[in-house]
C-alpha positions in Angstrom: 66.4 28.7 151.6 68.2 31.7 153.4 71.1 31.3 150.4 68.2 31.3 147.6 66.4 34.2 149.2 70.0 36.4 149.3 71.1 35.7 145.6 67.6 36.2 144.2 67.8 39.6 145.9 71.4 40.5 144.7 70.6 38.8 141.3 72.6 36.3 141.4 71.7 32.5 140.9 72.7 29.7 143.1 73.9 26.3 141.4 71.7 22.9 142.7 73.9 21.4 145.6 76.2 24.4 145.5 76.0 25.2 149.0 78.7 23.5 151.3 77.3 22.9 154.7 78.9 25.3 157.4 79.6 24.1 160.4 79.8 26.0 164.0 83.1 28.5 163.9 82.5 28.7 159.8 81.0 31.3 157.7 79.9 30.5 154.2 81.2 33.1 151.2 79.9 33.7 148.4 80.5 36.4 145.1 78.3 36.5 141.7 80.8 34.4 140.1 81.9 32.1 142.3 80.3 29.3 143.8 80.1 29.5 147.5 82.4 28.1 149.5 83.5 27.5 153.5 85.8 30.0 155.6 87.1 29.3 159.1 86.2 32.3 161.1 89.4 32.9 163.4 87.7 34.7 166.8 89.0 38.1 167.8 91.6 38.6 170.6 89.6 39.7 173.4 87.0 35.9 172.5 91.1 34.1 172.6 91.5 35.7 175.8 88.5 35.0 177.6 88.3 31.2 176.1 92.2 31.0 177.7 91.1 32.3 181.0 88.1 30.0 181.1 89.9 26.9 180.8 93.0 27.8 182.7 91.3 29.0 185.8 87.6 29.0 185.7 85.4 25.8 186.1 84.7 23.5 183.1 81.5 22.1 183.4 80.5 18.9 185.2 81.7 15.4 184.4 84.5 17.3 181.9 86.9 16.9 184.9 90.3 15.0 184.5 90.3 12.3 187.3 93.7 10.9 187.9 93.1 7.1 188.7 96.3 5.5 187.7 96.2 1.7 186.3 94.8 0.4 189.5 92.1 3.2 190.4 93.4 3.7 193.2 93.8 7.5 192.9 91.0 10.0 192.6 91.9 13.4 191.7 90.2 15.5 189.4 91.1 18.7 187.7 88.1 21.5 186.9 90.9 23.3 184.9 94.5 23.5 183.4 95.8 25.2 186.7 94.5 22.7 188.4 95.5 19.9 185.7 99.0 20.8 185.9 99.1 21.3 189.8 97.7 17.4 190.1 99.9 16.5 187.1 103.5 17.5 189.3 102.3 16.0 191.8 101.1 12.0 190.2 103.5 9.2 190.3 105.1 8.6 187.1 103.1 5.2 186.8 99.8 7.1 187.0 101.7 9.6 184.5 102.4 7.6 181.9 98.8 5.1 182.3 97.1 8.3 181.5 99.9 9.1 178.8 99.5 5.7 176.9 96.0 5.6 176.9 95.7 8.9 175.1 93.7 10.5 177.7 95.6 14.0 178.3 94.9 15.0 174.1 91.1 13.7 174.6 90.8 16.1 177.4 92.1 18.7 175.9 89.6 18.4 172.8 87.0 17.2 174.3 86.5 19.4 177.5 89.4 22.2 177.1 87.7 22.6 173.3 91.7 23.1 172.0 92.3 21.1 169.1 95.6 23.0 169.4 96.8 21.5 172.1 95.3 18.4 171.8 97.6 18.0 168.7 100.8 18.9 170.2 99.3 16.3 173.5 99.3 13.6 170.5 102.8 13.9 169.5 103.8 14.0 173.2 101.3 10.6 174.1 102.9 8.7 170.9 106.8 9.3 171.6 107.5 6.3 173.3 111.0 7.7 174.2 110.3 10.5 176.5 110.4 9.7 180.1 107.3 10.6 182.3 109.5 13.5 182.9 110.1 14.7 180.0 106.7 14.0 178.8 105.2 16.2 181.5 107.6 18.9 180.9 106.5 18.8 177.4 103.0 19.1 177.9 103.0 21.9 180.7 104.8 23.8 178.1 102.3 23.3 175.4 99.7 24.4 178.1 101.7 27.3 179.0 102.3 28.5 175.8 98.6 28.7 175.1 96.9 29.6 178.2 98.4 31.9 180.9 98.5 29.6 183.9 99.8 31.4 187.7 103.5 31.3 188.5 
C-alpha cells in the first residue's frame, strides 16, 4: 500500500505483483522504469563494530549459550560469548571436540545465536573435513573467529 501510495505521488505506476518482499537487513529500490527489486543493505562500520564486540565479549541472551556436554553429557560448560567459546574450546577434550564438531553444532551457534552467517559458513567447511584432527579443526575455527571479531590476547 506504502509502494502504491509512493509511485502515485512520483507518477509512476506499479506493475500487479511487482513488489518483491523485503526481508529484515533489505531495502526495496525502485526507478520509473524499472520494476522494483531487493538490495542487501551492508551496515556501516561503527553497527560492524559494535555487533563484533557484542558477541565477542558481551552476554548473548539466555538459552543462546554453547554448553559443552561431550557424547556422554557428562560435561557442562557453557559459553555466553566467543571469548568465552574459545577459552572453553582450548580447554575440552578432543572427544568432546570433535562430538560437537560432527554434529554440526559449532556453525549452528554461530548462525543461530552469534547471528554470523559468515562464520557459520567457514564453521561448515571446518565441521565437514573429515581429515582435520580435533586440533587442527580448533585451530581452524579460532582463526575464523579471530579474523572476524577482536577477541583478548
Amino acid at each position: 500500500a506504502k509502494l502504491r501510495a509512493f509511485g502515485a505521488a512520483a507518477g509512476w505506476i506499479l506493475p500487479e505483483d511487482a513488489a518483491p518482499p523485503v526481508n529484515r537487513g533489505e531495502a526495496l529500490i525502485w526507478s520509473k522504469n524499472e520494476k522494483p527489486w531487493r538490495a542487501r543493505i551492508i551496515p556501516g562500520r561503527a553497527e560492524r563494530l559494535r555487533h563484533a564486540r557484542k558477541y565477542a565479549a558481551g552476554e548473548i541472551g539466555p538459552g543462546m549459550e554453547f554448553c559443552f556436554r561431550g557424547p556422554e553429557g557428562k560435561l557442562n560448560l557453557r559459553a555466553t560469548n566467543l571469548i568465552t567459546f574459545v577459552q572453553l574450546a582450548a580447554g575440552v577434550d578432543p572427544e568432546t571436540w570433535s562430538y560437537h564438531l560432527r554434529r554440526g553444532e559449532y556453525s549452528r551457534w554461530f548462525r543461530d545465536a552469534i547471528r554470523s552467517e559468515e562464520l557459520a559458513l567457514e564453521a561448515e567447511r571446518i565441521e565437514k573435513d573429515r581429515k582435520l584432527s580435533p586440533a587442527e579443526s580448533l585451530a581452524r575455527i579460532r582463526r575464523a573467529i579471530e579474523s572476524r571479531f577482536t577477541l583478548p590476547g
